[in-house]
TITORDREN-831027 format. One record per residue: x negated, z negated, y of N, C-alpha, C in turn; residue number from 1. Coordinates in steps of 0.1 Angstrom, whole numbers, plus 5000, padded with zeros to 4 digits. Layout:
<atoms>
+------+------+------+------+------+------+------+------+------+------+
!  n.x !  n.z !  n.y ! ca.x ! ca.z ! ca.y !  c.x !  c.z !  c.y ! resi !
+------+------+------+------+------+------+------+------+------+------+
!    X !    Z !    Y !    X !    Z !    Y !    X !    Z !    Y !  NUM !
...
+------+------+------+------+------+------+------+------+------+------+
</atoms>
This chain:
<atoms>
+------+------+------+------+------+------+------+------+------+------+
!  n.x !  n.z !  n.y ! ca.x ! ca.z ! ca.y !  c.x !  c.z !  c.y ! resi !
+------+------+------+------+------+------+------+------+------+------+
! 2223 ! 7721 ! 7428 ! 2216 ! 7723 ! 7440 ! 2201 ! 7724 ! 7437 !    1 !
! 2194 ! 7731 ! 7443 ! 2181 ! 7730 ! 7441 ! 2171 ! 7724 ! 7447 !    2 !
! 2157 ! 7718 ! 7448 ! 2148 ! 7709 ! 7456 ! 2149 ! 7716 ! 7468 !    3 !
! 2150 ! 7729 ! 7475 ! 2149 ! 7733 ! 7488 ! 2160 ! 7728 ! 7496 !    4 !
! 2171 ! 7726 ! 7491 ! 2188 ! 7725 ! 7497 ! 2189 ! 7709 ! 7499 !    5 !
! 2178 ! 7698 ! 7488 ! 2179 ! 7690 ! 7488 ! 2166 ! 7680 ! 7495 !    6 !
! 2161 ! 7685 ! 7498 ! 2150 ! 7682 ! 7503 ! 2146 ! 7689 ! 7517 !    7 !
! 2145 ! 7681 ! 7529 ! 2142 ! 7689 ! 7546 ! 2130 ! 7689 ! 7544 !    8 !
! 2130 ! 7704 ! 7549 ! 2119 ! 7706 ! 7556 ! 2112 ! 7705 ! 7567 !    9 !
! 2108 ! 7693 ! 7567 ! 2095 ! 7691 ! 7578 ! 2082 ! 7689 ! 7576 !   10 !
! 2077 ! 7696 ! 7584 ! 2061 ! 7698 ! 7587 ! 2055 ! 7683 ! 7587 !   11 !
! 2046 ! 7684 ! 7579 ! 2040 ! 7669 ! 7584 ! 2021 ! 7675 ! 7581 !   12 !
! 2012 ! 7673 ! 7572 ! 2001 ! 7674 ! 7578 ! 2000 ! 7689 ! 7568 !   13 !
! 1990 ! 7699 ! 7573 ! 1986 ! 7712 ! 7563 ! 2001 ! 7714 ! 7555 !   14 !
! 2009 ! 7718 ! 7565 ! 2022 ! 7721 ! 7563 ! 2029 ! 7719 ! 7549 !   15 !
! 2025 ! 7704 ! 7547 ! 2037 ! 7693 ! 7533 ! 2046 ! 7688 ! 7542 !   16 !
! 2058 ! 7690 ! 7531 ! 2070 ! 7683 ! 7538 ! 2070 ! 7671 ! 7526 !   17 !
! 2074 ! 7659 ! 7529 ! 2075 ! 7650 ! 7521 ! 2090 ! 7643 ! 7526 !   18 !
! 2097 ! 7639 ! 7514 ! 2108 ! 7631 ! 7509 ! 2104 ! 7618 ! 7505 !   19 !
! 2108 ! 7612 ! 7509 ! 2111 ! 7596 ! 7503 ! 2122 ! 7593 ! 7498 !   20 !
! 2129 ! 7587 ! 7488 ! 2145 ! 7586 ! 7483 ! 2141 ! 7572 ! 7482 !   21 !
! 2148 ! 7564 ! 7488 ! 2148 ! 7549 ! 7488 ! 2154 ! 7544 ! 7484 !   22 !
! 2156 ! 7532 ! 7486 ! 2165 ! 7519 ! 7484 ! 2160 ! 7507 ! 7487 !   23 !
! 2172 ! 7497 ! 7492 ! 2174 ! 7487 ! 7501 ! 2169 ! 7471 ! 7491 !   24 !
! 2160 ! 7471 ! 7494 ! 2149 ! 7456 ! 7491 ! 2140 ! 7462 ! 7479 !   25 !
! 2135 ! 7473 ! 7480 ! 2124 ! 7482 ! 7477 ! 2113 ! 7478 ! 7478 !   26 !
! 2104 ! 7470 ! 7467 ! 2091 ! 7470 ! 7471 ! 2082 ! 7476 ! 7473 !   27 !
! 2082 ! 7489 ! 7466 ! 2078 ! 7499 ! 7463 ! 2077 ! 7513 ! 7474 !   28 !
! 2093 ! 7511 ! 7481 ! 2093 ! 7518 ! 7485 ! 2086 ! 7518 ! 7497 !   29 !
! 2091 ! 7506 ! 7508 ! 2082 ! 7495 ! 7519 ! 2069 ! 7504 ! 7518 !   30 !
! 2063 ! 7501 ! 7503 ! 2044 ! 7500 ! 7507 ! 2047 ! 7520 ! 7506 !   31 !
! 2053 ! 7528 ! 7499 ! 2046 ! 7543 ! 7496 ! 2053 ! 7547 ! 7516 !   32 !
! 2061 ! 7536 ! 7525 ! 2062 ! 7543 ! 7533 ! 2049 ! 7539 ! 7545 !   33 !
! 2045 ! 7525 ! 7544 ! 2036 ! 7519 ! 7547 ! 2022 ! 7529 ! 7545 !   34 !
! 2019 ! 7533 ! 7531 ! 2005 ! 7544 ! 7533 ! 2012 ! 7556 ! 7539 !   35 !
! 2021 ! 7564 ! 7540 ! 2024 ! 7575 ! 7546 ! 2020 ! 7571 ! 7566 !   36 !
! 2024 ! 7560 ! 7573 ! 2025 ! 7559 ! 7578 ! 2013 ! 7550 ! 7587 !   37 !
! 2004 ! 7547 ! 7578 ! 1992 ! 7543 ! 7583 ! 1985 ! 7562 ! 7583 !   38 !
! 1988 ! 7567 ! 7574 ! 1980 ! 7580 ! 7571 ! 1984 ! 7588 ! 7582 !   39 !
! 1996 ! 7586 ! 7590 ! 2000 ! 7596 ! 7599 ! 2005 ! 7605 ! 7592 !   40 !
! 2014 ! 7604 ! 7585 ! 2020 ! 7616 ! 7576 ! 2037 ! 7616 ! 7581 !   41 !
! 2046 ! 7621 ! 7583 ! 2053 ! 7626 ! 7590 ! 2064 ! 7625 ! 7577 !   42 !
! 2077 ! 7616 ! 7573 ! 2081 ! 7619 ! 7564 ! 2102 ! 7617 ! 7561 !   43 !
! 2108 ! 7626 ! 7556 ! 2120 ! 7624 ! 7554 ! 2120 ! 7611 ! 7551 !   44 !
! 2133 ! 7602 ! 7554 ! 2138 ! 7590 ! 7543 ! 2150 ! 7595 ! 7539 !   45 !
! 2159 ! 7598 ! 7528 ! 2165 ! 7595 ! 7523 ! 2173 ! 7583 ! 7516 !   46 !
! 2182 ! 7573 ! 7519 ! 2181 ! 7560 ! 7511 ! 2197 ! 7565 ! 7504 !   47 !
! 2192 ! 7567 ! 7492 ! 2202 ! 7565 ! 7479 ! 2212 ! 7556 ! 7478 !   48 !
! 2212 ! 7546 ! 7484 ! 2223 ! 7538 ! 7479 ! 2236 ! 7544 ! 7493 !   49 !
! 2230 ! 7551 ! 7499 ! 2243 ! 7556 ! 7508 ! 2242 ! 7568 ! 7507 !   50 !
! 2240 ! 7576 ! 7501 ! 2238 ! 7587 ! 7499 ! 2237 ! 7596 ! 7488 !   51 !
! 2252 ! 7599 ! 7477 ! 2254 ! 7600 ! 7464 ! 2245 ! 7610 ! 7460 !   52 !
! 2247 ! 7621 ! 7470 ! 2240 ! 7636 ! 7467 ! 2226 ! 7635 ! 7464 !   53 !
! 2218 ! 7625 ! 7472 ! 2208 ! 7624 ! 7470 ! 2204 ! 7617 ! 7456 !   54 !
! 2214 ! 7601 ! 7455 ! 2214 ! 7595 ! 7443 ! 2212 ! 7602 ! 7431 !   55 !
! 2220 ! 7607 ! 7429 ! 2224 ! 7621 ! 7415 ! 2210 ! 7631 ! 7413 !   56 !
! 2204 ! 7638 ! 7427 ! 2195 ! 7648 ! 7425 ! 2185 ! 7633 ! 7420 !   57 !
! 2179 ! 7625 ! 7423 ! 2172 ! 7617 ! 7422 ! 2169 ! 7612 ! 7403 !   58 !
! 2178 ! 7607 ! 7401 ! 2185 ! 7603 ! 7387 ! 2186 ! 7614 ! 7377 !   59 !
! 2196 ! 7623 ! 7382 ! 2202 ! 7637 ! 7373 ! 2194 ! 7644 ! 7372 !   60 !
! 2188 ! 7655 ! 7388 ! 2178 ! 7667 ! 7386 ! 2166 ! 7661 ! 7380 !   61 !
! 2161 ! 7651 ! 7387 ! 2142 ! 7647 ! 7384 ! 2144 ! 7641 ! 7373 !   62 !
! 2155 ! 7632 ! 7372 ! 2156 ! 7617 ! 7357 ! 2146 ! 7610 ! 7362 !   63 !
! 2147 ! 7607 ! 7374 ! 2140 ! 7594 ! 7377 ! 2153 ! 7582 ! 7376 !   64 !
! 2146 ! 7570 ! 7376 ! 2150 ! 7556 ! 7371 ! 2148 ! 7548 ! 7385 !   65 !
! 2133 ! 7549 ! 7388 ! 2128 ! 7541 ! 7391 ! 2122 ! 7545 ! 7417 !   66 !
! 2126 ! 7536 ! 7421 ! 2126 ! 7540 ! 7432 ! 2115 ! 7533 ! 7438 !   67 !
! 2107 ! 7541 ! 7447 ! 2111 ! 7549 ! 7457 ! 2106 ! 7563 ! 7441 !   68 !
! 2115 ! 7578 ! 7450 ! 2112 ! 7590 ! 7442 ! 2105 ! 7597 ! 7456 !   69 !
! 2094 ! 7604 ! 7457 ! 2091 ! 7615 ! 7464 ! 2091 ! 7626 ! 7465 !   70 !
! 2093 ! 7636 ! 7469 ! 2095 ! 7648 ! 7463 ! 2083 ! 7655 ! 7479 !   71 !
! 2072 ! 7661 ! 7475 ! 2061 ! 7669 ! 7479 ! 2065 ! 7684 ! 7483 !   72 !
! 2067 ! 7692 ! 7492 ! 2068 ! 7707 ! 7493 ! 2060 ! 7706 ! 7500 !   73 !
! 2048 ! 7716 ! 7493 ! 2038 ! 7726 ! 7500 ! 2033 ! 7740 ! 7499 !   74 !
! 2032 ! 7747 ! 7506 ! 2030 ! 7758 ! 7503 ! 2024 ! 7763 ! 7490 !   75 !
! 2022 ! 7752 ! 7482 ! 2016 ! 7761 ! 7467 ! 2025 ! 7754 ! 7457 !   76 !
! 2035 ! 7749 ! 7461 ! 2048 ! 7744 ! 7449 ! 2051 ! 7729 ! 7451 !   77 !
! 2061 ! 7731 ! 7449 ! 2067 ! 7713 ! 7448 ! 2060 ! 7700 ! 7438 !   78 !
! 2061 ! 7693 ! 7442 ! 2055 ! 7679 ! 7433 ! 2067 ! 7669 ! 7434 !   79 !
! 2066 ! 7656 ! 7423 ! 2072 ! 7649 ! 7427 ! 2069 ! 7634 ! 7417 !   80 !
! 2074 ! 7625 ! 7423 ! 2070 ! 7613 ! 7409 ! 2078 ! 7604 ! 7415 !   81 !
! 2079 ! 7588 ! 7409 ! 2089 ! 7578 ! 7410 ! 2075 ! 7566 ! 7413 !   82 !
! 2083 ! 7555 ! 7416 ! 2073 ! 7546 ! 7419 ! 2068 ! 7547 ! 7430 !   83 !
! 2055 ! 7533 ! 7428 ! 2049 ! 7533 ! 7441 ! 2036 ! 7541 ! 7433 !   84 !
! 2026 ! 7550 ! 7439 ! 2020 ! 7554 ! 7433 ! 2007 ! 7560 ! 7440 !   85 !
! 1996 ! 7553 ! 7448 ! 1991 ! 7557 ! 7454 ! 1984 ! 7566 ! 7448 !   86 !
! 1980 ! 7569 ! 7442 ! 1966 ! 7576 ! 7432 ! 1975 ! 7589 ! 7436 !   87 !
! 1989 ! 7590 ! 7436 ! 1997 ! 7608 ! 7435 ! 1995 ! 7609 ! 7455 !   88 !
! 1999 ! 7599 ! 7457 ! 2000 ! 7600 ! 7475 ! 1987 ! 7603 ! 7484 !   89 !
! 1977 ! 7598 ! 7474 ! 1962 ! 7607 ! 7479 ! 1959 ! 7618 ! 7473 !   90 !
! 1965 ! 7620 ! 7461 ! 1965 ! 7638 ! 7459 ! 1969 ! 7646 ! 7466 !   91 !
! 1979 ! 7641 ! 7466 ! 1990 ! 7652 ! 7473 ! 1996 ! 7654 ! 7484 !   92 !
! 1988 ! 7639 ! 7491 ! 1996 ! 7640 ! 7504 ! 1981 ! 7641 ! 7514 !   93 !
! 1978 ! 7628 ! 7513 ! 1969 ! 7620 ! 7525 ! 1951 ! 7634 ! 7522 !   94 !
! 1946 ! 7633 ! 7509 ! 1934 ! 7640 ! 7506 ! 1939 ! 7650 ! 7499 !   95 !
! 1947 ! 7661 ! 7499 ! 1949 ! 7669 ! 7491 ! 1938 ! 7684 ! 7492 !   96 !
! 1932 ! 7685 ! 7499 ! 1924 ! 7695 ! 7504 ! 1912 ! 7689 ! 7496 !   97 !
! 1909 ! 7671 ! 7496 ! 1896 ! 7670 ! 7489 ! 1900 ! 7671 ! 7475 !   98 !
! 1912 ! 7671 ! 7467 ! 1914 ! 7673 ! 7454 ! 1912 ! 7685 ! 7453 !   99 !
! 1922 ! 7688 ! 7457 ! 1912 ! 7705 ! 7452 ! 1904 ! 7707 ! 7454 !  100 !
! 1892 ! 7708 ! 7458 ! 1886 ! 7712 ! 7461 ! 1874 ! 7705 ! 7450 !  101 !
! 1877 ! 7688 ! 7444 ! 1874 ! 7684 ! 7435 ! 1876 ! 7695 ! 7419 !  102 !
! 1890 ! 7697 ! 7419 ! 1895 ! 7704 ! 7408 ! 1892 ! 7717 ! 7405 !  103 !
! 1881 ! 7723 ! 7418 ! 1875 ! 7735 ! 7417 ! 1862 ! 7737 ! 7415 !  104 !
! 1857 ! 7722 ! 7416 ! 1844 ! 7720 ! 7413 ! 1837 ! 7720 ! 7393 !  105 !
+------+------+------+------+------+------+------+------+------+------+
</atoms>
């Protein structure tokens, strides 16, 4: 399967759709859903441990280990990473217009 089949598309801010792949007593996962949702960002949950298909893409496709996994669709290509990770979640999600716009500088 590929990230589009596996991952819904919803609109959340400058048309990113964001995934969350969880799991159940997640510290990690709690806080990356806690900044999405102080930020007003709009986001899939997925929780893996009931959900094999997702388990597998999570582990198998990405080789992630480590939970929460995100997976980022925006109109200029997919992102994704494991962990809690704010430094990727203000790139890519919350300030992503100011990174670029850094990265063009």
């Amino acid at each position: 399967m590929s990230v589009t089949e596996l991952t819904p598309r919803i609109e959340a801010r400058d048309g990113v759709a964001v995934t969350v792949y969880t799991k159940s007593e997640c510290w990690g996962c709690g806080k990356t859903k806690q900044k999405l949702e102080e930020n007003s960002i709009e986001y899939t949950e997925v929780d893996m441990e009931h959900d094999q298909t997702a388990y597998l893409y999570v582990t198998e496709t990405l080789g992630y280990k480590q939970a929460p996994a995100v997976v980022v669709s925006a109109p200029e290509g997919v992102v994704h990473w494991s962990g809690l990770q704010p430094q990727m979640i203000r790139k890519h999600i919350t300030h992503r217009d100011e990174a670029a716009l850094e990265a063009a500088s």
